[in-house]
Backbone as ProteinMPNN parsed JSONL, in Angstrom:
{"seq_chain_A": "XXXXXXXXXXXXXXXXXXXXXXXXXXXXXXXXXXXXXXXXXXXXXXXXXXXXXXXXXXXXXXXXXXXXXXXXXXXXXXXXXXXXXXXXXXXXXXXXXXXXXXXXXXXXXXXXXXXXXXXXX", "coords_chain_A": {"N_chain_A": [[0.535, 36.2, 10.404], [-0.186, 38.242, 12.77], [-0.749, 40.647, 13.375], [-0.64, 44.651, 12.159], [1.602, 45.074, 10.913], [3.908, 44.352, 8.187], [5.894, 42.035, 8.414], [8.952, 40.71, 8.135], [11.571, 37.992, 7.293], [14.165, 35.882, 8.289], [15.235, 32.431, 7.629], [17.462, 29.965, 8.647], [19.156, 27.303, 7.544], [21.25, 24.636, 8.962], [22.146, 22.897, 7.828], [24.967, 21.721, 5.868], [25.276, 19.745, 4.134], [22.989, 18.913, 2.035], [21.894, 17.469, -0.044], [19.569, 18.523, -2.289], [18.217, 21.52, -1.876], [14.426, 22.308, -1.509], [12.12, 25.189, -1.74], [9.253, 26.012, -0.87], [7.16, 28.699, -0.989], [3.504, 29.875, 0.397], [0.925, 31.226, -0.127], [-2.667, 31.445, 0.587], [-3.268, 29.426, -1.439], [-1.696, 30.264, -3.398], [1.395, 30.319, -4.974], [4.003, 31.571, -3.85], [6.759, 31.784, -3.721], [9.444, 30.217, -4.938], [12.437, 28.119, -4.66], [15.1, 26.705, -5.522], [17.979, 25.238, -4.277], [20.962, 24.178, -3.093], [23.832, 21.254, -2.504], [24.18, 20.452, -4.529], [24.153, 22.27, -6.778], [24.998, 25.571, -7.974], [27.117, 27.823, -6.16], [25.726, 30.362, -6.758], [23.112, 29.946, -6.881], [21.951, 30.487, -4.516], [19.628, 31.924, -2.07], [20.515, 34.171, -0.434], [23.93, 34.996, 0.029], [25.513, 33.083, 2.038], [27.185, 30.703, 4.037], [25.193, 28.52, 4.898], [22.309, 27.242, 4.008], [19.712, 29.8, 3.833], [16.617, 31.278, 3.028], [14.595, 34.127, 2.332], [11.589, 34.848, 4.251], [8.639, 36.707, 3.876], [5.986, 38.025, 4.857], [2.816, 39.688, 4.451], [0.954, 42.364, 5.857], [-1.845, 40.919, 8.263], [-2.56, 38.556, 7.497], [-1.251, 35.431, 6.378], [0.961, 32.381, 5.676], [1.609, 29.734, 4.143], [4.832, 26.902, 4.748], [6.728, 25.287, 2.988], [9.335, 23.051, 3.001], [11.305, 20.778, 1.08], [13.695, 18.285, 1.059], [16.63, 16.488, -0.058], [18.975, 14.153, 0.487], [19.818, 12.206, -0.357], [20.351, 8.686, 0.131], [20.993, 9.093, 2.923], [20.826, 9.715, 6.472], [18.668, 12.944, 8.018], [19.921, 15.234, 9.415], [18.401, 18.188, 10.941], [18.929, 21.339, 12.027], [17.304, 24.068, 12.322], [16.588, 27.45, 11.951], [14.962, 30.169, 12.422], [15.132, 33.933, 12.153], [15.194, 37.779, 13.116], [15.896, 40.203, 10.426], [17.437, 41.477, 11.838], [18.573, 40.373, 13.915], [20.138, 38.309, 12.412], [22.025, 39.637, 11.377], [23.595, 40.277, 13.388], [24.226, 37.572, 14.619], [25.461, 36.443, 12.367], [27.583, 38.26, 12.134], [28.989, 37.917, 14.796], [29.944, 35.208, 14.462], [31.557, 35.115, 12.074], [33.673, 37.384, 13.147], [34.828, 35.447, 15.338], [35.7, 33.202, 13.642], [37.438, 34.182, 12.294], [39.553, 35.025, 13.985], [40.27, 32.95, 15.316], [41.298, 31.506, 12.569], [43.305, 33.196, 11.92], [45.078, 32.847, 14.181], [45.974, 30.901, 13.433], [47.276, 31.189, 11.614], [49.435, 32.707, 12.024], [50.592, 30.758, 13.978], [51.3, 28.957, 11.647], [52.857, 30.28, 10.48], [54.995, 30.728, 12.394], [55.828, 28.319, 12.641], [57.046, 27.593, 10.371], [59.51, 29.012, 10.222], [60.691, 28.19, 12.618], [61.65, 25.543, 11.224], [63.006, 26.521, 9.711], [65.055, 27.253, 10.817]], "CA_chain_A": [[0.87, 37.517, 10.897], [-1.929, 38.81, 13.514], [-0.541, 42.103, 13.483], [-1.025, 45.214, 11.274], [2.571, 45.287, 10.331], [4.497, 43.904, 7.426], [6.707, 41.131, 8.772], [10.019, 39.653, 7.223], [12.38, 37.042, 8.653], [15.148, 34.88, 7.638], [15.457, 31.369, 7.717], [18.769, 28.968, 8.437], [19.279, 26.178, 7.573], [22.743, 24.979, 8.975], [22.883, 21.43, 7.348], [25.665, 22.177, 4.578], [25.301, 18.491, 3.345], [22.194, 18.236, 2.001], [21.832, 17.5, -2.092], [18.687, 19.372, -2.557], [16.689, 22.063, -1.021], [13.724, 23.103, -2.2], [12.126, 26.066, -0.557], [8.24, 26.753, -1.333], [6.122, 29.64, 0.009], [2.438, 29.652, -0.345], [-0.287, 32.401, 0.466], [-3.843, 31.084, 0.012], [-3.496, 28.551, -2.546], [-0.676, 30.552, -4.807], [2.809, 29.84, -5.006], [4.924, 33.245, -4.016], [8.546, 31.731, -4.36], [9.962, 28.471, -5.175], [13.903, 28.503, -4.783], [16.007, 25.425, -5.729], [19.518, 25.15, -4.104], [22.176, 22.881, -2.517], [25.129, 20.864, -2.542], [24.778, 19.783, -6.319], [24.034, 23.349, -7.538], [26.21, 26.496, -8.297], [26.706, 28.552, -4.812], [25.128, 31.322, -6.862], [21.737, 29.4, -6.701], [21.311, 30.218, -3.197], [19.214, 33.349, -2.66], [21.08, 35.027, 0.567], [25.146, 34.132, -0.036], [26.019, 32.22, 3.135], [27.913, 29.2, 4.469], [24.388, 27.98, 5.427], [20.832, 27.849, 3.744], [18.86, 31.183, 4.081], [15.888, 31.658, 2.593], [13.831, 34.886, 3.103], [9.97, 34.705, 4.346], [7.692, 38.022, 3.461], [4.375, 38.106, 5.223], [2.387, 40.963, 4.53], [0.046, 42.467, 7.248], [-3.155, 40.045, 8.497], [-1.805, 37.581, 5.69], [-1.336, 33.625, 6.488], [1.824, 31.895, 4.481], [2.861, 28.311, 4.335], [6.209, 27.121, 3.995], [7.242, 23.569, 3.049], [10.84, 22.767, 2.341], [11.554, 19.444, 0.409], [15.164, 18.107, 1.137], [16.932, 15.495, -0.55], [19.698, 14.147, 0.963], [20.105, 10.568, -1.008], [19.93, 7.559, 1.299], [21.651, 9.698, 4.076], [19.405, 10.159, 7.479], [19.028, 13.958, 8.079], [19.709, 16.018, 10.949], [18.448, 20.026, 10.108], [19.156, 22.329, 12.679], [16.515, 25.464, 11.783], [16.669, 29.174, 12.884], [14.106, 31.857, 12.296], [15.832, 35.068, 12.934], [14.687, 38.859, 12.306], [16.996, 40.468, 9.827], [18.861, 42.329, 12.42], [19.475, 39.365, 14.603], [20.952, 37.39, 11.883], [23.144, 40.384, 11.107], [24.402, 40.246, 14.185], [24.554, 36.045, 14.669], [26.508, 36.389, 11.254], [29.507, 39.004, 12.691], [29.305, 36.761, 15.796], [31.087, 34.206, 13.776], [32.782, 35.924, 11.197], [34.579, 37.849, 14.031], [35.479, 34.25, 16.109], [36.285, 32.512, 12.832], [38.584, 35.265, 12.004], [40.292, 34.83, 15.608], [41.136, 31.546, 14.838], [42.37, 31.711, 11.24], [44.544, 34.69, 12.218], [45.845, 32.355, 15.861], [46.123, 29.38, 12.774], [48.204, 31.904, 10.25], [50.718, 32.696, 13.183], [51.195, 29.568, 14.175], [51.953, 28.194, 10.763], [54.785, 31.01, 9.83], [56.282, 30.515, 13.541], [56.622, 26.782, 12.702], [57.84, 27.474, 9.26], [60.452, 29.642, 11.443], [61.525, 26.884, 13.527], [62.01, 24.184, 10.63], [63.976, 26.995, 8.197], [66.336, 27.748, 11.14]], "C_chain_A": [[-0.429, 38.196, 11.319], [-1.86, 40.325, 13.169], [-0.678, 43.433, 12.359], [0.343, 45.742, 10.236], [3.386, 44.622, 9.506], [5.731, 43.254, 8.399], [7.849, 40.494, 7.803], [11.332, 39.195, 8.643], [13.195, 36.659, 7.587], [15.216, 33.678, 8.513], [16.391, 30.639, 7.501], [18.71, 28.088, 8.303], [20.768, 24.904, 7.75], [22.675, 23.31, 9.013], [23.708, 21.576, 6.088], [25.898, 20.913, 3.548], [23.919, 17.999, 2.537], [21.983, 18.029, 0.29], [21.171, 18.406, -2.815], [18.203, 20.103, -1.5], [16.062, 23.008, -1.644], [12.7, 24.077, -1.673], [10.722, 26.719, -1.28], [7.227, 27.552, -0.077], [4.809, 29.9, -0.448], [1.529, 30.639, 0.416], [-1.527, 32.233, -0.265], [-4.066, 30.817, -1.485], [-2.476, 28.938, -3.702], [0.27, 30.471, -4.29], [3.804, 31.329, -4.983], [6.181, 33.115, -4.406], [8.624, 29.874, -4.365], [11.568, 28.676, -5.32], [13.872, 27.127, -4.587], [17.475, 25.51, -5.49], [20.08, 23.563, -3.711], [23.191, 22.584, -2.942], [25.149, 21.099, -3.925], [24.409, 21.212, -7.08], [24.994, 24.331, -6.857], [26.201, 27.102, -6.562], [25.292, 29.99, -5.718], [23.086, 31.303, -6.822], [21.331, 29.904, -5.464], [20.635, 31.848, -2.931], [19.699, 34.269, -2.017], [22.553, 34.368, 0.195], [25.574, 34.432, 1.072], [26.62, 31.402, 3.155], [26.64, 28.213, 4.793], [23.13, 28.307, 4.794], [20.563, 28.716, 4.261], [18.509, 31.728, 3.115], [14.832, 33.659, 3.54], [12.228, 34.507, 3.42], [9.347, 36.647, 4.809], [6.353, 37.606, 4.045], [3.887, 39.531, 5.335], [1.167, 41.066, 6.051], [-1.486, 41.977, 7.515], [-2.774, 39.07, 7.515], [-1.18, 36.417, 7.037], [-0.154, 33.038, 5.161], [2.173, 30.171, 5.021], [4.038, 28.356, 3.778], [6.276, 25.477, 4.028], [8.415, 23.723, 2.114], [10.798, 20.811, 1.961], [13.085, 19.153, 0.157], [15.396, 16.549, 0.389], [18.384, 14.844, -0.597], [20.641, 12.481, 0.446], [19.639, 9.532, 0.059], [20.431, 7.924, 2.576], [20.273, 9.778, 4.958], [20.223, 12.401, 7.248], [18.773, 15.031, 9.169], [19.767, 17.784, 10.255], [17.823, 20.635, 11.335], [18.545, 23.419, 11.875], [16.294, 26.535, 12.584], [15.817, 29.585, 12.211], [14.712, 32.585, 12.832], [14.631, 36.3, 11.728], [15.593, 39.176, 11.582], [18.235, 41.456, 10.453], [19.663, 41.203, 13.361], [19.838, 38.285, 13.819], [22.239, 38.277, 11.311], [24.173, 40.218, 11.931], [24.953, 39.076, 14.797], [25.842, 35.977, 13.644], [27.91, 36.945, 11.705], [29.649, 38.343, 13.878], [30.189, 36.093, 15.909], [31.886, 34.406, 13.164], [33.851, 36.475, 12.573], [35.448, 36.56, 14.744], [36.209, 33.445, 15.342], [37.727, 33.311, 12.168], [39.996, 35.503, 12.973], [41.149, 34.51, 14.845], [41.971, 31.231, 13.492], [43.452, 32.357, 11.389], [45.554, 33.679, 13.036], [46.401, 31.329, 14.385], [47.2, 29.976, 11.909], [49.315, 31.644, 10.815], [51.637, 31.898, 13.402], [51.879, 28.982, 12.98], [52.953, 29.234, 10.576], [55.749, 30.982, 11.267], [57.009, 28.854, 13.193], [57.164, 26.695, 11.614], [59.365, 28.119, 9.655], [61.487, 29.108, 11.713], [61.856, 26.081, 12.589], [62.721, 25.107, 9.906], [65.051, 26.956, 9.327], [66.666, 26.511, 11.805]], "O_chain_A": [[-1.378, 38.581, 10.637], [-2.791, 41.022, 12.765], [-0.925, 42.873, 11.29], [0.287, 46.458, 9.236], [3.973, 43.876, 10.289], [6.435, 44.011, 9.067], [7.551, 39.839, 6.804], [11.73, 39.532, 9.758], [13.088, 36.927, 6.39], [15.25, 33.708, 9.743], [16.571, 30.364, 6.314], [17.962, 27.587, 9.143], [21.229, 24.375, 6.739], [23.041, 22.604, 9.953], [23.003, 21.548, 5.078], [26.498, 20.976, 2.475], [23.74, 16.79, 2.394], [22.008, 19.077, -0.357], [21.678, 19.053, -3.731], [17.828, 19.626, -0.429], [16.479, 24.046, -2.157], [12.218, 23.461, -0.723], [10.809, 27.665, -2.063], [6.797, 27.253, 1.037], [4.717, 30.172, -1.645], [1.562, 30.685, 1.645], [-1.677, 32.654, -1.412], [-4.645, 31.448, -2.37], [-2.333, 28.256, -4.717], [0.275, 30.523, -3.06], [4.191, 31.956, -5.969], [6.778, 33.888, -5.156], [8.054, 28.866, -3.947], [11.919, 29.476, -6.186], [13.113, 26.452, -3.892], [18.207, 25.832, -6.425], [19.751, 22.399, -3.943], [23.749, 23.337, -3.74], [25.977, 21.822, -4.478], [24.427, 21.047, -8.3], [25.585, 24.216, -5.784], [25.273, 26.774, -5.823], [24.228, 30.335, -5.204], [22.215, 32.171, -6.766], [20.125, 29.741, -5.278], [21.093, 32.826, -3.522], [19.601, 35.377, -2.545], [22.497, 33.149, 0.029], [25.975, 35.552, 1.392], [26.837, 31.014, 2.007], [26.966, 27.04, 4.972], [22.719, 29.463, 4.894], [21.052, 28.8, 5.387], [19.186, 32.415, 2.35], [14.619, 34.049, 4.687], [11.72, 33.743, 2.598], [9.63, 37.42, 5.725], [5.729, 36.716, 3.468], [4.365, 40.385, 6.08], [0.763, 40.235, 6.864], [-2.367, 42.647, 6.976], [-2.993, 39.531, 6.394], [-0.826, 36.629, 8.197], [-0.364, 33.226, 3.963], [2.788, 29.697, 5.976], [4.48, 29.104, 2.906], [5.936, 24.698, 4.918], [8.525, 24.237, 1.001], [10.291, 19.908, 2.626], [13.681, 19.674, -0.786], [14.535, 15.673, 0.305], [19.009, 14.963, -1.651], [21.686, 11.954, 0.828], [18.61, 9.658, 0.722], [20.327, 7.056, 3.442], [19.115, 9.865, 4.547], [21.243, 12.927, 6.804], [17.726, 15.5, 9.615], [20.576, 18.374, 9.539], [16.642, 20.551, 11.673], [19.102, 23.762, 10.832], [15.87, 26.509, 13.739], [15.959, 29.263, 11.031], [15.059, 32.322, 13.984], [13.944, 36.191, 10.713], [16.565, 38.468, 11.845], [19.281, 41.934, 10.014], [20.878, 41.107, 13.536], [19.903, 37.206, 14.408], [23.264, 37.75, 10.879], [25.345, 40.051, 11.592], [25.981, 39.2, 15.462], [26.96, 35.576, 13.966], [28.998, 36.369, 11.683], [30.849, 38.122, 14.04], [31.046, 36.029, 16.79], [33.025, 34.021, 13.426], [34.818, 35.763, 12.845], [36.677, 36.635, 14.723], [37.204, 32.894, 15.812], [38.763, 32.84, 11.698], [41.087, 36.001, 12.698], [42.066, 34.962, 14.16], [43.116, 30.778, 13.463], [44.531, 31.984, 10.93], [46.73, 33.626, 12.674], [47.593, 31.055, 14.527], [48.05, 29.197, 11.476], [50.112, 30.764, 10.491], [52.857, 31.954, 13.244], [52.997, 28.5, 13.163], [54.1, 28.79, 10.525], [56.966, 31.169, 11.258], [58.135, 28.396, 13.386], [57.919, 25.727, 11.521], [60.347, 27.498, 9.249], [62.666, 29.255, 11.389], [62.806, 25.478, 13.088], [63.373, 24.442, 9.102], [66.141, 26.598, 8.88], [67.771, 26.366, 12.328]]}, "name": "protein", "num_of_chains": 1, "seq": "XXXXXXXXXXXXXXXXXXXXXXXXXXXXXXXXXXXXXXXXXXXXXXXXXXXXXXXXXXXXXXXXXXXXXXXXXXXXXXXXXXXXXXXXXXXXXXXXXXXXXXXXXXXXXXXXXXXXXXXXX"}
């Protein structure tokens, strides 16, 4: 972060199969967060509650952070689709979907009590 302003982001991670993920952030040589989620742990493990990894990243102002994620996926290969968003454009990525997925459930409800409909009468 070049700039003189406190920076935060969010990070996706939209592989929902993966066993482990382990999610470390590092600012000259110390360890700021370490989060442990995934498949084989509770949902409540995860630190944003999503359908999809999302971790946060904090960079303060003139400040340098690594990030290394450690996945563990068993003998599976692994395909990981990754977003950086700011926290307003994942607000608004999020109702994106919610709203479209909501469509479709609704078009999917319909449909099933019209065809329950047709087979009672």
């Amino acid at each position: 972060n070049d700039s003189d302003e406190y920076k935060r982001y969010l990070m996706e991670m939209q592989n929902l199969h993966t066993n482990v993920v382990t999610f470390y952030q590092f600012q000259q040589d110390s360890l700021l967060q370490n989060i442990e989620t995934g498949d084989i742990f509770p949902f409540s493990n995860r630190p944003i509650y999503s359908r999809n990894f999302v971790f946060e990243i904090k960079i303060p102002a003139k400040q340098k952070q690594t990030i290394f994620l450690y996945l563990d996926n068993g003998f599976e290969s692994i395909s990981l689709p990754l977003f950086i968003y700011t926290p307003k454009a994942y607000v608004k990525s999020e109702s994106i979907f919610l709203i479209l997925f909501s469509l479709l459930s609704g078009v999917l409800f319909i449909m099933a009590i019209i065809g329950m409909y047709i087979y009672i009468e």
